[in-house]
N, C-alpha and C positions, 0 to 999 in steps of 0.2 A: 543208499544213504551216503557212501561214500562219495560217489559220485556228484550228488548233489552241493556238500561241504567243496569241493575243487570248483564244481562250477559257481559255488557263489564265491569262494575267495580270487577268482580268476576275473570274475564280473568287479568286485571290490576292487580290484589292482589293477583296470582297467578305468576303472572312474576317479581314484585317487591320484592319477597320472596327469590327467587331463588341470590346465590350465586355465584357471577362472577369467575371463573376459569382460572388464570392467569398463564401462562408456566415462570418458574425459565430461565431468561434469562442468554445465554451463555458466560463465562469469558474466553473464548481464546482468546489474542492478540497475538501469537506467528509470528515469521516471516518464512516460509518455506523453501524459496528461492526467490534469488534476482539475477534475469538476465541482463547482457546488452547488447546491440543488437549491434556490430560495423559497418555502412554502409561501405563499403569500396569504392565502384564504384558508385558515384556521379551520374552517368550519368544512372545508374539502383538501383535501392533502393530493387527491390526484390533480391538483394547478398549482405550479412552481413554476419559477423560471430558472434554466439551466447555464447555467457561468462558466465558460473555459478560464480557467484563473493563470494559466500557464501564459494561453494568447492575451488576454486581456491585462494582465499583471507584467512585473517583473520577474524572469524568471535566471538566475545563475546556475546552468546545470555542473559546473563544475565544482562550485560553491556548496548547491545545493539550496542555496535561495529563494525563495519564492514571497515578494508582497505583492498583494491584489488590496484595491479600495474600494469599496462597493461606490456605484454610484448614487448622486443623489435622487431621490422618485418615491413617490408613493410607493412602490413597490420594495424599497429596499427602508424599512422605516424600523426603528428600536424595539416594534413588536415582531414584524417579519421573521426580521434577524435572528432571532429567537428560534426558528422555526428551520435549522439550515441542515444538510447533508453533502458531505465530503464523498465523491467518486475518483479516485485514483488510476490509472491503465501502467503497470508493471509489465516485462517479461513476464510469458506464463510458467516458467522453470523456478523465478525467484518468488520470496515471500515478503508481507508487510507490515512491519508492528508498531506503533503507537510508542513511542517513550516521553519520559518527560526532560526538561531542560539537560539533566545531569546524564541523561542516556539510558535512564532505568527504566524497562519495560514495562511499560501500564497493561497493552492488548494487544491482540492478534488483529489489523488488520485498523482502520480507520473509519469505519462506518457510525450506523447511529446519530440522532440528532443532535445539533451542538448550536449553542449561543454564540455569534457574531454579533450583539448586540453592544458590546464594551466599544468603548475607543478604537483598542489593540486588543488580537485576540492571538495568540501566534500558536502553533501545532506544532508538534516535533514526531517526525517518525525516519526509521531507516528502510529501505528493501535491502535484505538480505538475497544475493544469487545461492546459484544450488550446491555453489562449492564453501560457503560461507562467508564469502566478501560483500562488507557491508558496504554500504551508500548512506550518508546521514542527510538528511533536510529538513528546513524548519519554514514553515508558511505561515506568513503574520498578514491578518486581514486586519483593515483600519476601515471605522464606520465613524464618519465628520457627521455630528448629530447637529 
């Protein structure tokens, strides 16, 4: 028994010694690309057409800017519009949250259908990297009815 008390406080003071090795975590909050998905046909959700808003639009990645206009078309019409989904591409180390004007957290992440059917519709989220350096942007879609 005695033996066994030496060899665990011997094993203890062997692991207590040892120096925890922690990875320099990752500073990328950049935004890659920002898609919007336009439903068009109500009555079937698998037909949309898919909008790079980043290429298509203005985008200030330093800024953190981004305005896109829908163009005009049967397809982009004040019912459609109605009908839209935001796809984002982040670093996969950072994360993405939804805030409103003043910065305060609505969600996790920017998904979910959303109306583009106003005038102006603007979006505010930040990516947060893995060390917690934030990135703020705001994406304001304008639909000329």
């Amino acid at each position: 028994m005695k033996y066994i008390k030496i060899l665990f406080l011997a094993l203890l003071a062997a692991v207590s010694c040892q120096k925890l090795d922690t990875p320099e975590l990752d500073t990328a909050n950049h935004l890659s690309s920002l898609k919007c998905m336009v439903y068009y046909d109500a009555d079937n959700l698998r037909l949309y057409d898919q909008i790079d808003v980043l290429n298509s639009g203005t985008f200030n990645q330093q800024m953190g800017a981004i305005t896109y206009t829908f163009p005009q078309g049967e397809r982009y019409t004040a019912e459609t519009l109605k009908r839209c989904r935001l796809e984002a591409t982040i670093p996969s180390t950072a994360r993405l949250v939804e805030t409103d004007a003043k910065g305060n957290v609505i969600a996790d992440g920017i998904g979910g259908m959303r109306d583009f059917s106003a005038a102006k519709t603007t979006i505010y989220f930040k990516v947060i990297a893995a060390d917690g350096t934030e990135k703020k942007f705001q994406a304001q879609f304008q639909f000329n009815k």
